[in-house]
mmCIF file of the N, C-alpha and C atoms, coordinates in Angstrom:
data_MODEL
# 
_entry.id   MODEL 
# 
loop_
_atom_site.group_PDB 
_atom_site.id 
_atom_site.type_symbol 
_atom_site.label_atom_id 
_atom_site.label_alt_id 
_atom_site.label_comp_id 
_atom_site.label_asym_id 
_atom_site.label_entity_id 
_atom_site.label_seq_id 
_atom_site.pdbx_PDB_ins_code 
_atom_site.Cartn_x 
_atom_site.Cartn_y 
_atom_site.Cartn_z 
_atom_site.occupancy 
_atom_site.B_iso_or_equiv 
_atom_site.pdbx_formal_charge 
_atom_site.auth_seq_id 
_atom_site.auth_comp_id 
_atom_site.auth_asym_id 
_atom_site.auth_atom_id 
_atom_site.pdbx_PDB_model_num 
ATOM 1   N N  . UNK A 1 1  ? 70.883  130.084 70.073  1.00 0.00 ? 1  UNK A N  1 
ATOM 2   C CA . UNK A 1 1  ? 71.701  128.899 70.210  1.00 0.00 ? 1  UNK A CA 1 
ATOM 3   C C  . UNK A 1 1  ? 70.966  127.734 69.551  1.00 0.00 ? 1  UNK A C  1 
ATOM 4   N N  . UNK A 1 2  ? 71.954  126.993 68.816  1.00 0.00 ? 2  UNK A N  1 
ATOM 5   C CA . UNK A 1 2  ? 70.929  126.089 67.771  1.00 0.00 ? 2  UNK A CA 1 
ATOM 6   C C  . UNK A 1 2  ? 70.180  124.815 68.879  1.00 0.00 ? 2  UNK A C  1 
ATOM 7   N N  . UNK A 1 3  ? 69.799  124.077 68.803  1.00 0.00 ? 3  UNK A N  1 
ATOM 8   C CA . UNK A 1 3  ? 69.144  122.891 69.445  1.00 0.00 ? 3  UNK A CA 1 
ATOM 9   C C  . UNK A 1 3  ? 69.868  121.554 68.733  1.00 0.00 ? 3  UNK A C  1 
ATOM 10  N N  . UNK A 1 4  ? 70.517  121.265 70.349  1.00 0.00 ? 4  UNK A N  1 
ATOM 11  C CA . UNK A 1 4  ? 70.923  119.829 69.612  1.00 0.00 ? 4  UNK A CA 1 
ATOM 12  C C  . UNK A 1 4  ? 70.209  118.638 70.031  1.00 0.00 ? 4  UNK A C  1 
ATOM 13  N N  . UNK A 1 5  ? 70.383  117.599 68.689  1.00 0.00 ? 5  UNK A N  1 
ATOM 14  C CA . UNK A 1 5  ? 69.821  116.776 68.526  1.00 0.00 ? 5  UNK A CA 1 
ATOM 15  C C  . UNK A 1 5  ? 70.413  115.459 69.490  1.00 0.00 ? 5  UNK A C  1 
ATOM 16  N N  . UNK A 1 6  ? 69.374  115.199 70.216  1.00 0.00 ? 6  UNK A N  1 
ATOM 17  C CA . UNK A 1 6  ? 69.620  113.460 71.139  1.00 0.00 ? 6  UNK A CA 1 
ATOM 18  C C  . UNK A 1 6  ? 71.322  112.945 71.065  1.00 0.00 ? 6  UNK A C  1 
ATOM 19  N N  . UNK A 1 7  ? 71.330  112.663 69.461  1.00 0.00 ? 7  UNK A N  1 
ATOM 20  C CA . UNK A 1 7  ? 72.456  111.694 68.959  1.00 0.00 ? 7  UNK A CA 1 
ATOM 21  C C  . UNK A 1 7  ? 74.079  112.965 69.120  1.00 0.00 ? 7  UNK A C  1 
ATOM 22  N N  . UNK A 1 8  ? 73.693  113.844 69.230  1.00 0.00 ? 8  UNK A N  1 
ATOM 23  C CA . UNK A 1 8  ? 74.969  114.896 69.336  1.00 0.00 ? 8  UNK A CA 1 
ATOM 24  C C  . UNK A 1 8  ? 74.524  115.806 70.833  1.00 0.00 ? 8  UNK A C  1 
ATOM 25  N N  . UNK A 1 9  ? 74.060  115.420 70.948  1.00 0.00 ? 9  UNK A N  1 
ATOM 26  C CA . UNK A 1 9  ? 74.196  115.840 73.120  1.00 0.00 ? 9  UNK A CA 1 
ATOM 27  C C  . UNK A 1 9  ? 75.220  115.631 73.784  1.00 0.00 ? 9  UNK A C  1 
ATOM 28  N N  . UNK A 1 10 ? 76.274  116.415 74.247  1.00 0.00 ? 10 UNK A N  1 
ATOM 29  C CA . UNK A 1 10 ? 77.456  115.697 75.011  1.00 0.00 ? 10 UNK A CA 1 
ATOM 30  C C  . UNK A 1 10 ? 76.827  114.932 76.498  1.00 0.00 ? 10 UNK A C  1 
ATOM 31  N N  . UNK A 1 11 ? 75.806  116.046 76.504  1.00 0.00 ? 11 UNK A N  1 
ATOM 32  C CA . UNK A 1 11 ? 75.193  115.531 77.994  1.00 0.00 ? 11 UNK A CA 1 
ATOM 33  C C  . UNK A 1 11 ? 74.117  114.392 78.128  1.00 0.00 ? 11 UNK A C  1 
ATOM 34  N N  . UNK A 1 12 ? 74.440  113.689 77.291  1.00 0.00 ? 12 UNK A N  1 
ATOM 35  C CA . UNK A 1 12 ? 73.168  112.733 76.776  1.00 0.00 ? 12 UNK A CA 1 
ATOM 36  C C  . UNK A 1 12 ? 73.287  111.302 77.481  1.00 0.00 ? 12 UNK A C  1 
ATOM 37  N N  . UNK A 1 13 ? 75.147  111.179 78.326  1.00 0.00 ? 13 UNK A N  1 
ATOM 38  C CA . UNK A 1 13 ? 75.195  109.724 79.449  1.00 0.00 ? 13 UNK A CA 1 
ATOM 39  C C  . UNK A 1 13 ? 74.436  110.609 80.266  1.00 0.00 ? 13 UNK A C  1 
ATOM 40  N N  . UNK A 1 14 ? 74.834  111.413 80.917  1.00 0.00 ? 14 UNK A N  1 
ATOM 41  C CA . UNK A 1 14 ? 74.516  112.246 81.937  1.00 0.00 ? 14 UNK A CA 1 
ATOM 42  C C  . UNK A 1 14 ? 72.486  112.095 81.692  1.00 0.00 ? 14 UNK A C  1 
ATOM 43  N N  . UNK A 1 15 ? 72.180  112.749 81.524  1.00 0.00 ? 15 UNK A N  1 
ATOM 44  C CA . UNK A 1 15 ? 70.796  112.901 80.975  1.00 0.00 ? 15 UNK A CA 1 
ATOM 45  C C  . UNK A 1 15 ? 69.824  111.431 80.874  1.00 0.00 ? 15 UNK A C  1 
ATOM 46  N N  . UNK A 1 16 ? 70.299  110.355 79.646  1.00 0.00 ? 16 UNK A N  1 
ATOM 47  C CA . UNK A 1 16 ? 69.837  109.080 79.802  1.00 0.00 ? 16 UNK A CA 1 
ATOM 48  C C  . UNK A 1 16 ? 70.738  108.144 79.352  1.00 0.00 ? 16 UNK A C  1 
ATOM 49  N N  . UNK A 1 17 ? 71.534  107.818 80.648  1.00 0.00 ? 17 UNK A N  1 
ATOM 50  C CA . UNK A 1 17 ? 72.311  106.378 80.075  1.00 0.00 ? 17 UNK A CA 1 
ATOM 51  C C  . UNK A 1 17 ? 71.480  105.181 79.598  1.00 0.00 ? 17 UNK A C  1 
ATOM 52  N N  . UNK A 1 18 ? 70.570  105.140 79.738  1.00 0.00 ? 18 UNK A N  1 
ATOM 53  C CA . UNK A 1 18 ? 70.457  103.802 79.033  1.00 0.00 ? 18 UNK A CA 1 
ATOM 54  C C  . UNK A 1 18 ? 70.299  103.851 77.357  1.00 0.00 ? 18 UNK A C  1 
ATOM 55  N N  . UNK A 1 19 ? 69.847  105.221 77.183  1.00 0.00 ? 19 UNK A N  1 
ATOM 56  C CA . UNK A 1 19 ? 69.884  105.303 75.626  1.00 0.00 ? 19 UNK A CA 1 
ATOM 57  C C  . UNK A 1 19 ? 71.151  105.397 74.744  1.00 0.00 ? 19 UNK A C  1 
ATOM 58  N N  . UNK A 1 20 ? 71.703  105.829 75.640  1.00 0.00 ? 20 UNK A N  1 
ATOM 59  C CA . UNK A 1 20 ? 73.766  105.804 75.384  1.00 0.00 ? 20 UNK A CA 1 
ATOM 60  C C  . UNK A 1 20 ? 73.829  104.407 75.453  1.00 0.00 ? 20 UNK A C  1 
ATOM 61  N N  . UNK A 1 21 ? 73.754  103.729 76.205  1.00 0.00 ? 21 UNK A N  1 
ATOM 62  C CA . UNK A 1 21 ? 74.222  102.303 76.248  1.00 0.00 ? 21 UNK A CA 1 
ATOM 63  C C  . UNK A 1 21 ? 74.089  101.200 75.229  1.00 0.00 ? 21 UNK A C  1 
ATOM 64  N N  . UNK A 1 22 ? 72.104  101.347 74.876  1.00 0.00 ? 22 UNK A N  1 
ATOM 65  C CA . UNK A 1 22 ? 71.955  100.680 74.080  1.00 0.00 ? 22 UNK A CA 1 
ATOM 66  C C  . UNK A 1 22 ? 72.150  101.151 72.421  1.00 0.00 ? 22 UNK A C  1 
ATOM 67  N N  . UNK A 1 23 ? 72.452  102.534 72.479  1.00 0.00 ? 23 UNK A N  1 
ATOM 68  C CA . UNK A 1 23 ? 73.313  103.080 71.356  1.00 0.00 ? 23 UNK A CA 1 
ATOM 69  C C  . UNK A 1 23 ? 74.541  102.634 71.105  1.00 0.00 ? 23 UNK A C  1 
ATOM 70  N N  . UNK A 1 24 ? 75.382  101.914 72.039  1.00 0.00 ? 24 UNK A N  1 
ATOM 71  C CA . UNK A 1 24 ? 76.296  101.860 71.810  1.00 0.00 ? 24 UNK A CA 1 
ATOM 72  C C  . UNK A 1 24 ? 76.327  100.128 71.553  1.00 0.00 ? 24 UNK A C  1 
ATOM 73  N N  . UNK A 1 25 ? 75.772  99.833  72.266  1.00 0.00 ? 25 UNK A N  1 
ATOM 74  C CA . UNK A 1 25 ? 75.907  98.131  71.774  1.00 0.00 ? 25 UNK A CA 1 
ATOM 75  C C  . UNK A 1 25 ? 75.371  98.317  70.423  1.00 0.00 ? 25 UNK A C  1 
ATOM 76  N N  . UNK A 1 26 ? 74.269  98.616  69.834  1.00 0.00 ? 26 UNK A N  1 
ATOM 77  C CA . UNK A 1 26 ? 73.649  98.296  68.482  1.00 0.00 ? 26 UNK A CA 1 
ATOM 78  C C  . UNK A 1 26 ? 74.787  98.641  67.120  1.00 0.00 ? 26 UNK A C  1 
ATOM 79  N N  . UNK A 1 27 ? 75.509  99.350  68.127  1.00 0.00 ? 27 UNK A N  1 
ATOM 80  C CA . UNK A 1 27 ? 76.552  100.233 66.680  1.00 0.00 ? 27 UNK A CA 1 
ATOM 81  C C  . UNK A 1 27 ? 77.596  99.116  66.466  1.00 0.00 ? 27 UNK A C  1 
ATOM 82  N N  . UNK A 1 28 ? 77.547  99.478  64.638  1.00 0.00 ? 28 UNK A N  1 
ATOM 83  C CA . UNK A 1 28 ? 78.123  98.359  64.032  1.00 0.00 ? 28 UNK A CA 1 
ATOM 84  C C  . UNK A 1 28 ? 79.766  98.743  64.028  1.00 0.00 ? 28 UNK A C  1 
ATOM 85  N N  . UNK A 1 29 ? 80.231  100.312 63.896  1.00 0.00 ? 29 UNK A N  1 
ATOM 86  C CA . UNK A 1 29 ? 81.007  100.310 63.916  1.00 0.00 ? 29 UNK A CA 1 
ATOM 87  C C  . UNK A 1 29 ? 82.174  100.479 65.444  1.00 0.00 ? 29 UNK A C  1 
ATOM 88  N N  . UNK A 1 30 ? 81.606  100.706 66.341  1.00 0.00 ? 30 UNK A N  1 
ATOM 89  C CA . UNK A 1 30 ? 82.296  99.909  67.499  1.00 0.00 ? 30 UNK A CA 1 
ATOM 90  C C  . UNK A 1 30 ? 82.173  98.465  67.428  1.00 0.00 ? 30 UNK A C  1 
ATOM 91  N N  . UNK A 1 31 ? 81.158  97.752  67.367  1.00 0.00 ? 31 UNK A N  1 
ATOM 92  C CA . UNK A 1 31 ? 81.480  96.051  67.429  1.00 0.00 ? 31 UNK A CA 1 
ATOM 93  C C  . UNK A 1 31 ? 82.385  95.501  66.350  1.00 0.00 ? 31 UNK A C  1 
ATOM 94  N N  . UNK A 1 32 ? 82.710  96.502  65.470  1.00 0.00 ? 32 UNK A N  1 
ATOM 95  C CA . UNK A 1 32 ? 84.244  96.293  64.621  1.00 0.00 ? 32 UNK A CA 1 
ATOM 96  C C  . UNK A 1 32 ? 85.503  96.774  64.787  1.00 0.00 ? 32 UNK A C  1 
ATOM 97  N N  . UNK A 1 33 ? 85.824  97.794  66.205  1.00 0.00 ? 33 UNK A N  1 
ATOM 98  C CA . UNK A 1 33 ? 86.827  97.828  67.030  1.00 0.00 ? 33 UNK A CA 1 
ATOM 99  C C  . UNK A 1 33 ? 87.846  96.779  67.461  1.00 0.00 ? 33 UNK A C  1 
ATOM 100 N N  . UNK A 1 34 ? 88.644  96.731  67.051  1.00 0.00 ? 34 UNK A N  1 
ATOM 101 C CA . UNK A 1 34 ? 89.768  95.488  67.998  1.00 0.00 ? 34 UNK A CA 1 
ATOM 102 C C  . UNK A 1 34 ? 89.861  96.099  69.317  1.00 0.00 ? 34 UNK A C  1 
ATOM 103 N N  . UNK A 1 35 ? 89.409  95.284  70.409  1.00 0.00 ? 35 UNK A N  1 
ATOM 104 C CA . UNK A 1 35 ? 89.906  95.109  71.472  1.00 0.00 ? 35 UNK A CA 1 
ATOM 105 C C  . UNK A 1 35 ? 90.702  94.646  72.054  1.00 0.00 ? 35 UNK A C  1 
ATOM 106 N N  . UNK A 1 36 ? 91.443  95.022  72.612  1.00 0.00 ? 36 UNK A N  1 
ATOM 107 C CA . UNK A 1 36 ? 92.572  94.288  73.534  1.00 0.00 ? 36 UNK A CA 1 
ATOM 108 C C  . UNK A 1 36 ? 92.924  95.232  74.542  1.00 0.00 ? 36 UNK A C  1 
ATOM 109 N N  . UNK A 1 37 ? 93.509  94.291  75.415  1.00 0.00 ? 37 UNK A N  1 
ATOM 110 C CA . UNK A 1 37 ? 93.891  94.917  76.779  1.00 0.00 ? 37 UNK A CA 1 
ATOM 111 C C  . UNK A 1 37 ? 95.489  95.729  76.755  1.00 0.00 ? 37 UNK A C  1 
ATOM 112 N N  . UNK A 1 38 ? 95.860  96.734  77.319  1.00 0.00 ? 38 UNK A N  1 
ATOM 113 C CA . UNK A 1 38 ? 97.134  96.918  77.458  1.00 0.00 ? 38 UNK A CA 1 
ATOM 114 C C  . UNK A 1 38 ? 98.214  97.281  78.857  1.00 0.00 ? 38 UNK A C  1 
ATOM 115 N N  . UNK A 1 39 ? 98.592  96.928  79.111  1.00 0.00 ? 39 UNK A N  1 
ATOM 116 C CA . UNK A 1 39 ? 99.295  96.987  80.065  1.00 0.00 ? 39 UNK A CA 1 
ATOM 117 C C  . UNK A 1 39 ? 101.037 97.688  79.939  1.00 0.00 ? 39 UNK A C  1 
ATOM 118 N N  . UNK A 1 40 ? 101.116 98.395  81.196  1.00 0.00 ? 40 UNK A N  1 
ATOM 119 C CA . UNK A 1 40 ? 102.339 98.877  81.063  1.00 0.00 ? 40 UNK A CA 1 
ATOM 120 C C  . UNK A 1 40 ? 103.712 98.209  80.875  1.00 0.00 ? 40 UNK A C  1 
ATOM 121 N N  . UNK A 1 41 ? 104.626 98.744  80.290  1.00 0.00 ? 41 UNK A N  1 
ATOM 122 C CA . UNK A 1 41 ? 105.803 97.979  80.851  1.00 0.00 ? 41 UNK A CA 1 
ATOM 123 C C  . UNK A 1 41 ? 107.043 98.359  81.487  1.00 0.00 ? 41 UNK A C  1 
ATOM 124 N N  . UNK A 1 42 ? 106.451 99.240  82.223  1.00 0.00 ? 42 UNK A N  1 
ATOM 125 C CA . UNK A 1 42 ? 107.403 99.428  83.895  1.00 0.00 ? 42 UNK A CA 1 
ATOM 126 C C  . UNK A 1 42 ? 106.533 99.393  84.409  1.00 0.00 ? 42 UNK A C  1 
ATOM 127 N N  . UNK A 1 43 ? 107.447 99.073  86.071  1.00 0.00 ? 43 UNK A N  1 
ATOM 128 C CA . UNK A 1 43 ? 106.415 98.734  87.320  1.00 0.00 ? 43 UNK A CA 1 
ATOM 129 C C  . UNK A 1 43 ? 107.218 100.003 88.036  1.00 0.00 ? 43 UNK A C  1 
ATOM 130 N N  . UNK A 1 44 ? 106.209 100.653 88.494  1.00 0.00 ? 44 UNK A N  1 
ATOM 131 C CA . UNK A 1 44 ? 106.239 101.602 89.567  1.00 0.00 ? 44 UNK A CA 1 
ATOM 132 C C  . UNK A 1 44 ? 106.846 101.146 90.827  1.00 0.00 ? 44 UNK A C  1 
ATOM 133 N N  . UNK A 1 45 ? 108.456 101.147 90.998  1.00 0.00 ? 45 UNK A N  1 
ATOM 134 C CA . UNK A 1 45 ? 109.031 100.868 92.143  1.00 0.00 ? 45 UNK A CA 1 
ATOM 135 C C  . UNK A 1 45 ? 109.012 101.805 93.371  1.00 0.00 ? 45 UNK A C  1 
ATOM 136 N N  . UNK A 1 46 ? 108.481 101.770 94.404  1.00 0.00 ? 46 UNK A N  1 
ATOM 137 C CA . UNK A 1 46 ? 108.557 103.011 95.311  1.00 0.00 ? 46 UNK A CA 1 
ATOM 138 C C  . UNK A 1 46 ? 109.848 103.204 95.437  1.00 0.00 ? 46 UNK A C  1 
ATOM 139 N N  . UNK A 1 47 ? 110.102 104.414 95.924  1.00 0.00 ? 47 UNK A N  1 
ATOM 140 C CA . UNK A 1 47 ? 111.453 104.759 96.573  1.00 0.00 ? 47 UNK A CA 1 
ATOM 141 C C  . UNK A 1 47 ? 111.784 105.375 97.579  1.00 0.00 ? 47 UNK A C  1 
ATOM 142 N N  . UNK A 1 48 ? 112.349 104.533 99.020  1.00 0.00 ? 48 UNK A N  1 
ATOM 143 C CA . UNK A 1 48 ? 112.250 104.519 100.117 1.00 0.00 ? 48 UNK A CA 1 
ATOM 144 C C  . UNK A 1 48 ? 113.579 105.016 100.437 1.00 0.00 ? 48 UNK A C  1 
ATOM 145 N N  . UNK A 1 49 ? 113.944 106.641 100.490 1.00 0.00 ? 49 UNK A N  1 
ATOM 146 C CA . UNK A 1 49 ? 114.891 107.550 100.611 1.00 0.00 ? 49 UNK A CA 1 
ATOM 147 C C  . UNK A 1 49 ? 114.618 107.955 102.234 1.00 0.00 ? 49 UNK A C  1 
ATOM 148 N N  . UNK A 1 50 ? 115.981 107.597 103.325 1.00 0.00 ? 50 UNK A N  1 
ATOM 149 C CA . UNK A 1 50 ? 115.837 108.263 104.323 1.00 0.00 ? 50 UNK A CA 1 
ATOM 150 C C  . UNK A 1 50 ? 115.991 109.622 104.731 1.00 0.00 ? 50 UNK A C  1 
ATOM 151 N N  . UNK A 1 51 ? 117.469 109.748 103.541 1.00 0.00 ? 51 UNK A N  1 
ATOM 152 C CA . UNK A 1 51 ? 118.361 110.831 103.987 1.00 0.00 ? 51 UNK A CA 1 
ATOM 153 C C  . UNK A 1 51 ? 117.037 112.050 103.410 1.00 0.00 ? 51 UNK A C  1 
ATOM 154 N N  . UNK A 1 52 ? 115.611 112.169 102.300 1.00 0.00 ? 52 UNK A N  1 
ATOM 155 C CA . UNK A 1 52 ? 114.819 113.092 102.075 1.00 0.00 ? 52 UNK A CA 1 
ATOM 156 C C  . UNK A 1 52 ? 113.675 113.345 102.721 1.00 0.00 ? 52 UNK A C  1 
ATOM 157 N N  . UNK A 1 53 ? 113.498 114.344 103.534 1.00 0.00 ? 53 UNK A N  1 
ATOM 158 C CA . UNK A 1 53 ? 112.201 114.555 104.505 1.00 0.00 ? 53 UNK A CA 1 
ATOM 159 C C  . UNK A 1 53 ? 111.037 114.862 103.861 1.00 0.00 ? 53 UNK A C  1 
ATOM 160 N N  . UNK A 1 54 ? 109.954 113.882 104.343 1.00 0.00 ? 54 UNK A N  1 
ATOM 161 C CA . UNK A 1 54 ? 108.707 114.210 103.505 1.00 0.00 ? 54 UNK A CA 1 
ATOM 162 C C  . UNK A 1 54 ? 108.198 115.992 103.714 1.00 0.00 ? 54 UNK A C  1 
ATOM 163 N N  . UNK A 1 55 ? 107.478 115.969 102.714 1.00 0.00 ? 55 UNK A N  1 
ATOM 164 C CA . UNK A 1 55 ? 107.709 117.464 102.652 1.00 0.00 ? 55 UNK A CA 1 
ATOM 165 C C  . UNK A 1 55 ? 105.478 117.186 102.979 1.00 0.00 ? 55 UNK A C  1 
ATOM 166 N N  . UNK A 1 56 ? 105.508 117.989 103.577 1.00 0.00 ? 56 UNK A N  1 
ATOM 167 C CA . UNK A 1 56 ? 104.161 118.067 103.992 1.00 0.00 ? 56 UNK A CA 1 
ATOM 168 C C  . UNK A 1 56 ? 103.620 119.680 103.749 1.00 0.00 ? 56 UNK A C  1 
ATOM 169 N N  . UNK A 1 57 ? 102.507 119.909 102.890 1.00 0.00 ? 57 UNK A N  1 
ATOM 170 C CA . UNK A 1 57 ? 101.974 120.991 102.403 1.00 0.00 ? 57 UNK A CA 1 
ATOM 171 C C  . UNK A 1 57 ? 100.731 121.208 103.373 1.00 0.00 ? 57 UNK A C  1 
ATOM 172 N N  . UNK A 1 58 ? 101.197 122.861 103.792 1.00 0.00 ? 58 UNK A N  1 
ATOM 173 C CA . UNK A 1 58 ? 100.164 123.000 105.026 1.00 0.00 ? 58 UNK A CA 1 
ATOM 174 C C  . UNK A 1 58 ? 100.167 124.748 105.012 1.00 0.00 ? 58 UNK A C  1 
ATOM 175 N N  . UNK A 1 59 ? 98.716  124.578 104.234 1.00 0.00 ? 59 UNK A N  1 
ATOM 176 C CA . UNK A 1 59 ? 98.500  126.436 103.878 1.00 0.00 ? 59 UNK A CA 1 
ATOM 177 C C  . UNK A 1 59 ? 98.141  126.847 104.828 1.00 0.00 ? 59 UNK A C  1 
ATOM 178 N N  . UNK A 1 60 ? 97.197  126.662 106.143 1.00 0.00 ? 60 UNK A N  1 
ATOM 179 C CA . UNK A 1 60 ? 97.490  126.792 107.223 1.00 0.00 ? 60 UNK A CA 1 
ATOM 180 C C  . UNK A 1 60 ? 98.177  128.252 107.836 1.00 0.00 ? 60 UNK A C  1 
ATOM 181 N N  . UNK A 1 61 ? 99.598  128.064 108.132 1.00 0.00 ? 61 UNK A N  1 
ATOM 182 C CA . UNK A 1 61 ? 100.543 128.388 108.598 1.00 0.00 ? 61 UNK A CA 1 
ATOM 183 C C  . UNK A 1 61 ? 101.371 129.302 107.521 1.00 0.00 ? 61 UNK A C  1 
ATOM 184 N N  . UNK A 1 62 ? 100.816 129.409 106.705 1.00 0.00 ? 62 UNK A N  1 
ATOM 185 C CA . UNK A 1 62 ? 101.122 130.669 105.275 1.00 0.00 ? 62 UNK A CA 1 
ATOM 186 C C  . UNK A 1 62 ? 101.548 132.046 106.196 1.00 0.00 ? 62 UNK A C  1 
ATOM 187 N N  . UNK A 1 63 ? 102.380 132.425 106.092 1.00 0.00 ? 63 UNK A N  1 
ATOM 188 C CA . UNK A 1 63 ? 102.287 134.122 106.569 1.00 0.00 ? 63 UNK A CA 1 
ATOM 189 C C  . UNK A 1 63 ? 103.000 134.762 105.386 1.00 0.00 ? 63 UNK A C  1 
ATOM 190 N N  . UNK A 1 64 ? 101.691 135.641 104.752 1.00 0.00 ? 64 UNK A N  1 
ATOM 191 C CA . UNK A 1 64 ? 102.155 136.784 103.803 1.00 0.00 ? 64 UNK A CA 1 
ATOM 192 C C  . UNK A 1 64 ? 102.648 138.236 104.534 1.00 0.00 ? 64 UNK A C  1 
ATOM 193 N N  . UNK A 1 65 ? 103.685 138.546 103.830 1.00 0.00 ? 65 UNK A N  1 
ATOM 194 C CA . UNK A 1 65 ? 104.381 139.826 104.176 1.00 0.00 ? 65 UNK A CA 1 
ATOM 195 C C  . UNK A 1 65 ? 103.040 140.636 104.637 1.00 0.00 ? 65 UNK A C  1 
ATOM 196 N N  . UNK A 1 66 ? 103.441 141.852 105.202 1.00 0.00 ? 66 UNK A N  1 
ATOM 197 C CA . UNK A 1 66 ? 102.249 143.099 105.219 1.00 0.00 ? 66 UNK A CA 1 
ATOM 198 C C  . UNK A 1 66 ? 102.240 143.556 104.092 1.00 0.00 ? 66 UNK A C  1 
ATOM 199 N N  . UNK A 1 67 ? 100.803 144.623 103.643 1.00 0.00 ? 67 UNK A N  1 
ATOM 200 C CA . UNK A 1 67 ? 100.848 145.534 102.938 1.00 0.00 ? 67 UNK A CA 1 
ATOM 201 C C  . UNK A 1 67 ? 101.266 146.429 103.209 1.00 0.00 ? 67 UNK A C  1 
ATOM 202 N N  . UNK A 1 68 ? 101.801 147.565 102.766 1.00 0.00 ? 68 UNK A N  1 
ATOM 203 C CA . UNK A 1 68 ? 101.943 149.208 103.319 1.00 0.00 ? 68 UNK A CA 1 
ATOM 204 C C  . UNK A 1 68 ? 101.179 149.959 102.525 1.00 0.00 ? 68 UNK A C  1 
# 
């Protein structure tokens, strides 16, 4: 299995964030990223249905057929 190098480590936040971090501020081509924020545009209305019974999941109380 080849040996990877620091800069291609997936596990390399994991391992040493601070060298990820300050890798990442120094880089020129993220600090030339546009940033901006985005936000949705629907709002998640709940929906408060009487006539539907909450349905409650409870493995619990499972009964599988027999084997024969």
């Amino acid at each position: 299995m080849p040996q990877l190098t620091p800069e291609r480590n997936p596990f390399m936040l994991m391992i040493n964030p601070e060298v990820v971090f300050a890798a990442i501020e120094a880089s020129e081509r993220l600090g030339q990223l546009n940033r901006h924020l985005c936000r949705p545009l629907d709002r998640v209305v709940p929906v408060a249905d009487a006539a539907a019974p909450a349905v409650v999941e409870d493995d619990d109380d499972l009964e599988l057929p027999a084997e024969d």
